[in-house]
N, C-alpha and C positions, 0 to 999 in steps of 0.2 A: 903669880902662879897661873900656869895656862893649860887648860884641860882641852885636849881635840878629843872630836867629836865624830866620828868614821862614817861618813857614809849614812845618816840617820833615813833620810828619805828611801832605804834602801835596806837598811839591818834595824826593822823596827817590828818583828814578828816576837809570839810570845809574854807580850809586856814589857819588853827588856830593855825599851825606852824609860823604865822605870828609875834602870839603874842612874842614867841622867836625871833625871827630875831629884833623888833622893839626894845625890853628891850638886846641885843647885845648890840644895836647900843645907845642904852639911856644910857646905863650902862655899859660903854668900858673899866671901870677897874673890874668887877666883872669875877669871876669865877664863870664858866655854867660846871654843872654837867650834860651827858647826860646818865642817867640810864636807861638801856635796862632790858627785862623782866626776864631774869634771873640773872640780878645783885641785891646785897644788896643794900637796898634804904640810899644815903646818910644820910637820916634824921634819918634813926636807933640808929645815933650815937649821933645826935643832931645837927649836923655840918650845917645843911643848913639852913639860913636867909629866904630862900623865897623855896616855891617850885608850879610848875605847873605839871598841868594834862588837856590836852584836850580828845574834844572827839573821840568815837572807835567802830567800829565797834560791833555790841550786842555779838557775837562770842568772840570777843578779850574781852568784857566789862567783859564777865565771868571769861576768865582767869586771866584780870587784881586783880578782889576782891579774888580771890585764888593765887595770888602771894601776895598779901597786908594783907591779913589774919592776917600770923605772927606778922608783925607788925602794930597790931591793938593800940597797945596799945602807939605807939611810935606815932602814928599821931594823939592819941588823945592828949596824953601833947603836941605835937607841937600847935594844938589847940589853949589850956586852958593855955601856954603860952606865944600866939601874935604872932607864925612866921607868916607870912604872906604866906597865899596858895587860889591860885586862881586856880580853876576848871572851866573847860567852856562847853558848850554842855553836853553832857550825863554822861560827869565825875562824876558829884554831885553823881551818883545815884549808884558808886560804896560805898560808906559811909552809904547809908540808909538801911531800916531795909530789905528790902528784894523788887524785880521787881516783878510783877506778870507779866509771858506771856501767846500769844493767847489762849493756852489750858488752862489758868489758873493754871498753875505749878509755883513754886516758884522761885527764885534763892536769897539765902540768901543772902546779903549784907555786909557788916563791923558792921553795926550797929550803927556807931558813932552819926547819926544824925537821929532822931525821927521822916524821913519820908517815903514816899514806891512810887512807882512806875508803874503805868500800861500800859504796853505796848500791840501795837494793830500796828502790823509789815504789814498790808496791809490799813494803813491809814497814809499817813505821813502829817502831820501835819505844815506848814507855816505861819509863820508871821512876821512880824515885829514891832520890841519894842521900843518906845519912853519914859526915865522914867526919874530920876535923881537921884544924888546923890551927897553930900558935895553941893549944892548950886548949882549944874553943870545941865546938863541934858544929860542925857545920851541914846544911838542910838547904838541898834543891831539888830539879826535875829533870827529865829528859825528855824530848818527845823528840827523834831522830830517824834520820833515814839512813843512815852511814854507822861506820863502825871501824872505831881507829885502830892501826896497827904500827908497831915499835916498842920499843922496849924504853921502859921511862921508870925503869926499878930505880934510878937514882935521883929523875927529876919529876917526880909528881907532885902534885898538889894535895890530894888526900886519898888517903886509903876509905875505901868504901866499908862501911861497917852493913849498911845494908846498900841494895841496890847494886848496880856494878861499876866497873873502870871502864877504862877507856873502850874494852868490848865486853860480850857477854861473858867471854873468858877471864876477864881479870881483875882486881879489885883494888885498880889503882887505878884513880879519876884523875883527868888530866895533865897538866902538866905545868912545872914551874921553874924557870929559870933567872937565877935575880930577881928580877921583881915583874917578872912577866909571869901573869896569870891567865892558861888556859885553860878553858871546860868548857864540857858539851851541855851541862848546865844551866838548865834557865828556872824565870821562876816570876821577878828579878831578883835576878841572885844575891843583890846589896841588901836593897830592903828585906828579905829576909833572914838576911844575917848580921845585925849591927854590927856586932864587937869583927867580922871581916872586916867590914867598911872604916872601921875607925882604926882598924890597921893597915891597910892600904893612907888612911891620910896621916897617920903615922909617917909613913913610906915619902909622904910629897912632905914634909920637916913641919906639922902641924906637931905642938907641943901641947900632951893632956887632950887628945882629939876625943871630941861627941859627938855623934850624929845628930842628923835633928829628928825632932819626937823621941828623941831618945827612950825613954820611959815607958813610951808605949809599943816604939819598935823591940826593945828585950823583951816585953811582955809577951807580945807574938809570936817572938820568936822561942819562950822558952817553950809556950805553949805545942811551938810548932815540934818541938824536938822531944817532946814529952809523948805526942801524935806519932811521930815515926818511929821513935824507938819498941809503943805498944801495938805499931798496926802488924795486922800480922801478913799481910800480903803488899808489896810492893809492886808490882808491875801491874 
């Protein structure tokens, strides 16, 4: 099994290098691709089962969609064939059709996903998400400078119980197609939420998957969701 590894040197804000270190340790016999920004992307070749992408700085986010360009077309059959790739924080927004910033200029996107992006670099934006998924419920953060727009009533990842979706206006976070997991979402969002992570390794054909520290990551996590569900302000 071969997990890539996006750009670490570069998508490593918010802790979200976390989510690698946790899937390390869940997943002690896999092979970690770590792909720096001038290397060919494992997946070019087809080779990688899973791959992530956190988030980066808006600087690096640009160069990131003009190193990924090339192979647009390799991460769209990764896609439309099930690997599994979870993006967290502003990753998504390398895939969409295009960010708008503060002047209103463009920066085109990959295109691969039918939504767009506006950013507003002197307003960052907070919150926290309470949502669920597979029957679970699920618990992360926000801290963003952008605000996505498209319509993903068919393909989101979780409906927000508290906090919001994809913008302020709607209460559906992310986005999910097959087994592509996008959110603005950070936290790191695996650690804390086991039973996600051990359905993502569901996802790469792990039978009876456990995370590691299992025991004590439910713990935190139930704690964490016992926390969101009584706090009474979220932003």
């Amino acid at each position: 099994m071969k997990i890539e590894i996006l750009y670490p040197e570069l998508c490593n804000l918010f802790g979200d290098l976390g989510n690698v270190k946790f899937l390390e340790q869940s997943l002690p016999d896999a092979e970690f691709v770590y792909t720096s920004i001038n290397d060919i992307p494992a997946f070019a070749d087809g080779s990688s089962d899973m791959i992530y992408m956190g988030a980066s700085t808006e600087n690096n986010q640009e160069k990131i969609i003009e190193r990924l360009r090339p192979y647009r077309e390799k991460l769209q059959e990764a896609i439309d064939s099930g690997k599994v790739i979870l993006l967290t924080g502003n990753a998504p927004e390398v895939l969409f059709e295009y960010i708008e910033k503060d002047d209103k200029s463009r920066v085109e996107g990959l295109g691969i996903l039918k939504f767009h992006a506006v950013q507003s670099l002197f307003n960052r934006y907070n919150t926290l998400v309470l949502g669920s998924f597979d029957g679970k419920d699920i618990v992360g953060f926000k801290t963003q400078f952008t605000q996505t727009y498209g319509d993903n009533t068919d393909c989101f990842f979780t409906p927000a119980k508290r906090g919001t979706g994809i913008n302020k206006e709607s209460n559906l976070e992310g986005i999910h197609i097959n087994n592509l997991f996008a959110t603005s979402m950070v936290g790191p969002l695996l650690v804390l939420n086991p039973y996600f992570t051990e359905y993502l390794m569901s996802k790469l054909g792990i039978e009876n998957p456990e995370c590691a520290f299992r025991k004590e990551a439910v713990q935190s996590y139930e704690r964490r969701v016992k926390e969101f569900k009584s706090c009474r302000s979220v932003h």
